[in-house]
VEXDO-189714 format. One record per residue (C-alpha): residue in three letters; residue number from 1; x, y, z. Coordinates in steps of 0.2 Angstrom, whole numbers, plus 2048, in hexadecimal, padded with zeros to 3 digits. Example, Ala and Ser with C-alpha at 12.3 -4.5 7.8 and 13.67 -1.06 7.14 Angstrom:
# VEXDO-189714
+------+------+-----+-----+-----+
: resn : resi :  xx :  yy :  zz :
+------+------+-----+-----+-----+
:  Ala :    1 : 83E : 7EA : 827 :
:  Ser :    2 : 844 : 7FB : 824 :
+------+------+-----+-----+-----+
This chain:
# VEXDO-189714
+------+------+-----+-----+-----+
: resn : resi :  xx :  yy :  zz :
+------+------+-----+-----+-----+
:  Unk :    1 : 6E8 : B0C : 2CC :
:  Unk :    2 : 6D8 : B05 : 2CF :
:  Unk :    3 : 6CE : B02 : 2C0 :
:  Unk :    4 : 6BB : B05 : 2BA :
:  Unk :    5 : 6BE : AFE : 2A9 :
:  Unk :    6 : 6B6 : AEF : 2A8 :
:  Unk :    7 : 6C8 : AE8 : 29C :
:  Unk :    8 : 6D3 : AEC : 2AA :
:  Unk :    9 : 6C8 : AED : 2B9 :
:  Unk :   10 : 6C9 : ADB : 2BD :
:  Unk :   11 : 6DD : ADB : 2BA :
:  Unk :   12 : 6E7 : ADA : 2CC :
:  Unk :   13 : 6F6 : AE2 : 2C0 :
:  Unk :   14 : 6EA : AF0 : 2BB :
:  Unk :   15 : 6E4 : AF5 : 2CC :
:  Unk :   16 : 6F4 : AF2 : 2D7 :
:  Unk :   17 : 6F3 : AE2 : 2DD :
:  Unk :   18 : 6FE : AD5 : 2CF :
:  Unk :   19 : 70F : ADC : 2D6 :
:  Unk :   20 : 71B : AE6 : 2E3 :
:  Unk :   21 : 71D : AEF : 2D3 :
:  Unk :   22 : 70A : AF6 : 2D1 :
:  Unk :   23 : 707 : AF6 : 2E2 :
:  Unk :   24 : 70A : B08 : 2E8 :
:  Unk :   25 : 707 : B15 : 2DA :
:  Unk :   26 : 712 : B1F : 2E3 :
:  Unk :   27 : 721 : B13 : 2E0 :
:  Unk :   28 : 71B : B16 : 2CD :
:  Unk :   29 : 72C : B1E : 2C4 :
:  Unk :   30 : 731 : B22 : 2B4 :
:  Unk :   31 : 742 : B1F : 2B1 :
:  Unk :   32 : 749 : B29 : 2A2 :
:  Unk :   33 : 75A : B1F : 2A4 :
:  Unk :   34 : 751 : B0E : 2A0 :
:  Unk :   35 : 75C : B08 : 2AD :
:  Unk :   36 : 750 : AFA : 2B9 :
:  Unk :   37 : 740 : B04 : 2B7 :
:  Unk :   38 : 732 : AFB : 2B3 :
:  Unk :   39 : 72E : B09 : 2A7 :
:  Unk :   40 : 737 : B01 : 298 :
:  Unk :   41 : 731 : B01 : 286 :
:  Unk :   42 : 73D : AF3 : 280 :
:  Unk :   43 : 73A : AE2 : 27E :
:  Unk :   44 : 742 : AD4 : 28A :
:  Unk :   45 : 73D : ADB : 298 :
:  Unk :   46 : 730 : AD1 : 2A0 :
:  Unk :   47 : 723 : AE0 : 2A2 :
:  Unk :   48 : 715 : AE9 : 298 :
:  Unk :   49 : 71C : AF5 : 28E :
:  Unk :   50 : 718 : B00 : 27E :
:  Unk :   51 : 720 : AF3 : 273 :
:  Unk :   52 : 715 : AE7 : 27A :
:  Unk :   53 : 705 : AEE : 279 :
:  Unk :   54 : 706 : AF4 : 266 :
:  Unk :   55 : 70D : AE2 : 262 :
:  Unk :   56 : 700 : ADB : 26A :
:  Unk :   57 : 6F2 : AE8 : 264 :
:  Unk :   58 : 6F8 : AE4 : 251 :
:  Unk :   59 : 6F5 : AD0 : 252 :
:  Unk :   60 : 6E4 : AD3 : 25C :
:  Unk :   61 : 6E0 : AE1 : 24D :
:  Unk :   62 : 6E9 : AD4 : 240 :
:  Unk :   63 : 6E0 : AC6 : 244 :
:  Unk :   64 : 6CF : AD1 : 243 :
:  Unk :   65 : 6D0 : ADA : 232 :
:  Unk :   66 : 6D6 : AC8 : 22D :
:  Unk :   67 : 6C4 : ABF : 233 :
:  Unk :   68 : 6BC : ACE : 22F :
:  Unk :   69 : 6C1 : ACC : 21B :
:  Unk :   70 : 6BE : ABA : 219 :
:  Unk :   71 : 6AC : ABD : 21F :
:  Unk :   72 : 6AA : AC9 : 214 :
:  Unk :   73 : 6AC : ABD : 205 :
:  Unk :   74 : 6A5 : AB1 : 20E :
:  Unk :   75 : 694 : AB8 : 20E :
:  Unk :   76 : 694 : ABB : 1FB :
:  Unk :   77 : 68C : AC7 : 1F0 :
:  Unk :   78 : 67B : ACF : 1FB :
:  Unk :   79 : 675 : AD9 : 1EA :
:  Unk :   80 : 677 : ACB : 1DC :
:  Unk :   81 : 666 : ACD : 1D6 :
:  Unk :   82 : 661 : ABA : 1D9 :
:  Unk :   83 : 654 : ABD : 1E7 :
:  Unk :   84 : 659 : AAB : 1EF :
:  Unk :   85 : 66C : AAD : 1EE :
:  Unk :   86 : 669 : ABE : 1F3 :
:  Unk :   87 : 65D : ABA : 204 :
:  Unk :   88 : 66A : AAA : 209 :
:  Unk :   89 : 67A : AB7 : 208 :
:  Unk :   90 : 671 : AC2 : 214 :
:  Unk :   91 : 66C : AB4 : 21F :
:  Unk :   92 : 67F : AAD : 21D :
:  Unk :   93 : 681 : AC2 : 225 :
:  Unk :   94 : 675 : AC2 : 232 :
:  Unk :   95 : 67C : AB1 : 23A :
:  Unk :   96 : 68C : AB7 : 238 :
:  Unk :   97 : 689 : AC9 : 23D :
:  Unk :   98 : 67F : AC2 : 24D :
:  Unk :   99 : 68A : AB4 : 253 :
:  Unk :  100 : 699 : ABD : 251 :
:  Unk :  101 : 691 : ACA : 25B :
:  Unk :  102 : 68B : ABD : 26A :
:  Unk :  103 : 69A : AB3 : 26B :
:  Unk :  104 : 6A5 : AC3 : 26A :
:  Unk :  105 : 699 : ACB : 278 :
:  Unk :  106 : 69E : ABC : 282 :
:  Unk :  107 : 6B0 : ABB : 282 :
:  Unk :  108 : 6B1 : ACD : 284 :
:  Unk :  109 : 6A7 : ACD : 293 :
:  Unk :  110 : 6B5 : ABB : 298 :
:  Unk :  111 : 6C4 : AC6 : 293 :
:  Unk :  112 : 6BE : AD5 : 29F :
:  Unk :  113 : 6BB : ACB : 2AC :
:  Unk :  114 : 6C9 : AC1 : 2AE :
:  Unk :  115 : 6D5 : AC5 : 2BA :
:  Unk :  116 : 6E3 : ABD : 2B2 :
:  Unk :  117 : 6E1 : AC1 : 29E :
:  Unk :  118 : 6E3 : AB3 : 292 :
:  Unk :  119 : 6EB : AB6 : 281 :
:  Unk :  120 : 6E3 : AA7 : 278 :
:  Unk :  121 : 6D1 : AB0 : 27E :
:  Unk :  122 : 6D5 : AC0 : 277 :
:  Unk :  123 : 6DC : ABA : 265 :
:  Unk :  124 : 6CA : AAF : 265 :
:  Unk :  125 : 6C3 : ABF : 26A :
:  Unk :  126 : 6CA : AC9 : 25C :
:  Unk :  127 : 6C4 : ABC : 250 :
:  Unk :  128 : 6B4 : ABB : 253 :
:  Unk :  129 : 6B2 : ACE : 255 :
:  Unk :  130 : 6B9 : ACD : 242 :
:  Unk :  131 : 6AB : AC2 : 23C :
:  Unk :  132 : 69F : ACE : 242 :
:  Unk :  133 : 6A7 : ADC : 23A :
:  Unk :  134 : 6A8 : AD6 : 22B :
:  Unk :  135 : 698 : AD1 : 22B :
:  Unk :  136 : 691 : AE1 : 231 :
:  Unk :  137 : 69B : AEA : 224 :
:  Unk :  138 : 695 : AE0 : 216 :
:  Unk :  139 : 683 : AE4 : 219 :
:  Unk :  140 : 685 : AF6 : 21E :
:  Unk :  141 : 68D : AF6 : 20C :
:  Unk :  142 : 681 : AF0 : 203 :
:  Unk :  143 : 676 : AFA : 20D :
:  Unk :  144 : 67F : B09 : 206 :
:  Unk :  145 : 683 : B01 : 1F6 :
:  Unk :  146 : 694 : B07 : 1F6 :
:  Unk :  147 : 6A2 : AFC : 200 :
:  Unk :  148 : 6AF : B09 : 200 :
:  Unk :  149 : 6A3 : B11 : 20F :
:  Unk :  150 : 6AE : B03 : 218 :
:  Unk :  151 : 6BC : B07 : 212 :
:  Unk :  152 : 6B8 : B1D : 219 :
:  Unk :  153 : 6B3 : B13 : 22A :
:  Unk :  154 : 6C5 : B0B : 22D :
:  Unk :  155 : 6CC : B1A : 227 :
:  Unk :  156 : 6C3 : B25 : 233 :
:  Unk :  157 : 6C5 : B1A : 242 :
:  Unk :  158 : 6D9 : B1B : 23F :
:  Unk :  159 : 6D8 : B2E : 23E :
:  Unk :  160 : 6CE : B2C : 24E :
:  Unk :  161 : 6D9 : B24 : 256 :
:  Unk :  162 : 6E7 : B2D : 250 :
:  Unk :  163 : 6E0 : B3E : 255 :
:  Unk :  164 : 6DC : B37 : 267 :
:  Unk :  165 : 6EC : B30 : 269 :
:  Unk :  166 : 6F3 : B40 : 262 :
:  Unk :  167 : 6E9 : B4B : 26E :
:  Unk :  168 : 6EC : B3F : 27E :
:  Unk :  169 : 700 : B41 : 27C :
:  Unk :  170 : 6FF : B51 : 276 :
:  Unk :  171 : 6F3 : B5A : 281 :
:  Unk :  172 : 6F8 : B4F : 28F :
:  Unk :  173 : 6E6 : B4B : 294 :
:  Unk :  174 : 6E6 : B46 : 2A5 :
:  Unk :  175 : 6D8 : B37 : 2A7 :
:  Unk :  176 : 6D3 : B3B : 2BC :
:  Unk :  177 : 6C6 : B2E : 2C7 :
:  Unk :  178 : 6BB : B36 : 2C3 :
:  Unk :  179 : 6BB : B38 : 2B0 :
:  Unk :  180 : 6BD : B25 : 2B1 :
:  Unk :  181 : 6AD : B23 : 2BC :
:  Unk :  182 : 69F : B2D : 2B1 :
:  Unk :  183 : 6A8 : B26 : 2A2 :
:  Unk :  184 : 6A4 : B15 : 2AA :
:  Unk :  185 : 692 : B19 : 2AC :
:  Unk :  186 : 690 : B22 : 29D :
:  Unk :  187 : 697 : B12 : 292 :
:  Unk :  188 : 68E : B04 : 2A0 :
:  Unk :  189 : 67D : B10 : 29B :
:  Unk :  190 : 67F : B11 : 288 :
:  Unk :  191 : 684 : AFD : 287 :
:  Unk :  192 : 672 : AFB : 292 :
:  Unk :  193 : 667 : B07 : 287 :
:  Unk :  194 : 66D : AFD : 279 :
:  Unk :  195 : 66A : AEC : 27F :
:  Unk :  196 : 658 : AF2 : 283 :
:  Unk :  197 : 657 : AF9 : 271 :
:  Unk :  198 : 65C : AEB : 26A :
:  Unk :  199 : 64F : ADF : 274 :
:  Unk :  200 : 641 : AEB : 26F :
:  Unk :  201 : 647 : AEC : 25C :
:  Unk :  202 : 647 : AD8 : 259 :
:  Unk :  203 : 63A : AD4 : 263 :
:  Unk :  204 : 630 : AE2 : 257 :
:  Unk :  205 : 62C : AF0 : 265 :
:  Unk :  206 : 635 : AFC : 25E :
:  Unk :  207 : 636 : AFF : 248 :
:  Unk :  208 : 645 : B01 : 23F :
:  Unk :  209 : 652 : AFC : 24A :
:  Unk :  210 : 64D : B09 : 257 :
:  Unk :  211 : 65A : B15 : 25E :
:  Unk :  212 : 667 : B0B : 251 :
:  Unk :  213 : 65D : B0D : 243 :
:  Unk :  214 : 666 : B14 : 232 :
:  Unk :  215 : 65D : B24 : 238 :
:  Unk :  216 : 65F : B36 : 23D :
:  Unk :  217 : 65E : B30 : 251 :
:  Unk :  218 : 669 : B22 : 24B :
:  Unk :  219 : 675 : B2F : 246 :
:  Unk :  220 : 674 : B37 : 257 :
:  Unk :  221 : 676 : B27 : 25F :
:  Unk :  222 : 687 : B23 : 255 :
:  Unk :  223 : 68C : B34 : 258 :
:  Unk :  224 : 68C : B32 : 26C :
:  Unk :  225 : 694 : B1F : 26B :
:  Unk :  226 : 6A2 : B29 : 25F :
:  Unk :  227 : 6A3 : B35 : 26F :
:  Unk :  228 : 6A6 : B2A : 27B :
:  Unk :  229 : 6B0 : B1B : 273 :
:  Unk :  230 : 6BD : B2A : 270 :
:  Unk :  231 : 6BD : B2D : 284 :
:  Unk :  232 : 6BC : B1B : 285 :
:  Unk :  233 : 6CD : B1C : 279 :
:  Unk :  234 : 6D4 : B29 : 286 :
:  Unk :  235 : 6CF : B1D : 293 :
:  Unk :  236 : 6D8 : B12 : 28B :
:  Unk :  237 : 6EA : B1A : 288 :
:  Unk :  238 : 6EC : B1E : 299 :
:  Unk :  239 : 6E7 : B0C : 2A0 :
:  Unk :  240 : 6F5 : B08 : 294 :
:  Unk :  241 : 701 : B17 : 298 :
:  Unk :  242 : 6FE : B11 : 2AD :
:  Unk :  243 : 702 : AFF : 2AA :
:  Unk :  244 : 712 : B00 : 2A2 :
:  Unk :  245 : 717 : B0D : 2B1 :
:  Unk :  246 : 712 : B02 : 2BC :
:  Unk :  247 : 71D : AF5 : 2B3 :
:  Unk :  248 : 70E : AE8 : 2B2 :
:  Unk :  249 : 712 : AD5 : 2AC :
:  Unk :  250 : 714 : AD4 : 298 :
:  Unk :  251 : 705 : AC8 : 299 :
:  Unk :  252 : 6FC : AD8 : 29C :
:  Unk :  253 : 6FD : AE2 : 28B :
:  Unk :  254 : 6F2 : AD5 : 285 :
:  Unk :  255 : 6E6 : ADD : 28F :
:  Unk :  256 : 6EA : AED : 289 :
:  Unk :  257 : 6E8 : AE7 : 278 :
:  Unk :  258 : 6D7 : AE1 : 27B :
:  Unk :  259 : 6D1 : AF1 : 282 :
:  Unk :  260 : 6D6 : AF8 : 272 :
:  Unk :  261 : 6CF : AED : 268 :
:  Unk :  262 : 6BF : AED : 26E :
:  Unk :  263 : 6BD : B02 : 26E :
:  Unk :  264 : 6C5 : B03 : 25D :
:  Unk :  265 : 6B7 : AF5 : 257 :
:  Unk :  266 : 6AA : B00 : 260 :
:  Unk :  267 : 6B2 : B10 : 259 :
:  Unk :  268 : 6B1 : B08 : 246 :
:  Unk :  269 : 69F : B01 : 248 :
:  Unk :  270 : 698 : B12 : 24C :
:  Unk :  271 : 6A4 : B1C : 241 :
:  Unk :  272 : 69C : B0E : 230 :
:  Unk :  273 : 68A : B13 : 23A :
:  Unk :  274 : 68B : B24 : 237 :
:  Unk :  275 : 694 : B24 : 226 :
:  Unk :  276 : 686 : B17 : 220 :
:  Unk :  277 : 677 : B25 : 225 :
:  Unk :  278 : 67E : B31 : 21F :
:  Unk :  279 : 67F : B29 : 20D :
:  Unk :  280 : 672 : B1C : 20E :
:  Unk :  281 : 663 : B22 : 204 :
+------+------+-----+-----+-----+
């Protein structure tokens, strides 16, 4: 069950080497008794299980949305009127917007790594990645100048996911090695091109934010990060799907959960991007 996500790749669970359990995929079963397989959804029994992850998914989303409001008043008013109140709500935005963004960077790239995931890590992770949101999402509303553009973001990430979810059971997508691989390169390669863009864009090489820019190429560019976070999604249900057959350690849908996390926060940013273009002026 070896992994190329960077959530799960460093996990011994998630790649067959935490337990006697996950060790052989071959030993992998499903029992539809419920009767000793490691396949339960119930609680109480020590492993991953669907139960798990969703509980776990809800407090890492929960704790978010929370941050993520209380920043938004935080920052205040950005289109008062008052030039000075005005410029120090969006400096209030911008340190907000960009520490949440470097300290969330951080403990994202801690919780991937980490061979043996920590809960606490990925509530602070979660909480940070709130501020950032509701910073990013105040501005972006006052860029509009309308905030129930927010309000069509979240809405059209649930369906998102709701539609991916639907169409991963339903269709019963099978996610192969290789599927995994140049999804892997294609997500490792965008993440690059945007770290570069964003260098070049504060350091005043390239205008207007670059390739995320409120523009047409901005659009395009939100377009193919929608594309792939919903793979990334896909990616992710059957990271979940395999751990609980493998009967992985509880510990472990916290993992899960943060793999969620993180793709339904990518997922929503781009989905407020292209919402924003398309109504800014």
């Amino acid at each position: 069950m070896k992994s190329s996500n960077p959530v799960f790749a460093r996990s011994a669970e998630f790649n067959g080497k935490g337990t006697a359990t996950a060790s052989d995929p071959s030993q992998w079963q499903i029992d539809l008794n419920g009767e000793g397989s490691p396949t339960h959804t119930g609680r109480g029994t020590g492993r991953m299980t669907l139960d798990n992850v969703v509980e776990k998914t809800a407090i890492s989303l929960g704790l978010l949305a929370i941050a993520a409001a209380i920043t938004w008043f935080a920052i205040g008013n950005l289109n008062s009127g008052d030039v000075t109140a005005d410029d120090a709500a969006y400096g209030k935005a911008f340190l907000f917007a960009m520490g949440g963004a470097i300290i969330g960077l951080v403990l994202s790239l801690v919780n991937s790594f980490k061979k043996v995931i920590s809960p606490p890590l990925v509530i602070a992770y979660a909480v940070v990645e709130g501020v950032f949101v509701g910073a990013f999402s105040k501005v972006v509303a006052s860029y509009v100048g309308d905030p129930t553009v927010v309000f069509q973001a979240i809405l059209a990430t649930i369906v998102a996911f709701g539609g991916t979810l639907f169409a991963y059971k339903f269709f019963n997508i099978q996610v192969t090695d290789k599927f995994r691989k140049v999804m892997t390169i294609a997500i490792f390669s965008f993440v690059g091109v945007m770290l570069i863009n964003f260098v070049l864009s504060i350091t005043g090489v390239l205008d207007n934010g670059g390739l995320r820019g409120f523009t047409g190429l901005g659009l395009v560019v939100s377009a193919i990060a929608v594309v792939l976070a919903v793979f990334m999604l896909i990616m992710d249900f059957d990271y979940v799907e395999r751990g609980i057959a493998a009967g992985l350690p509880e510990r472990e849908s916290w993992r899960a959960a943060f793999g969620l996390t993180v793709t339904l926060v990518w997922l929503y940013i781009e989905l407020l991007r292209i919402l924003a273009i398309l109504r800014g002026d």
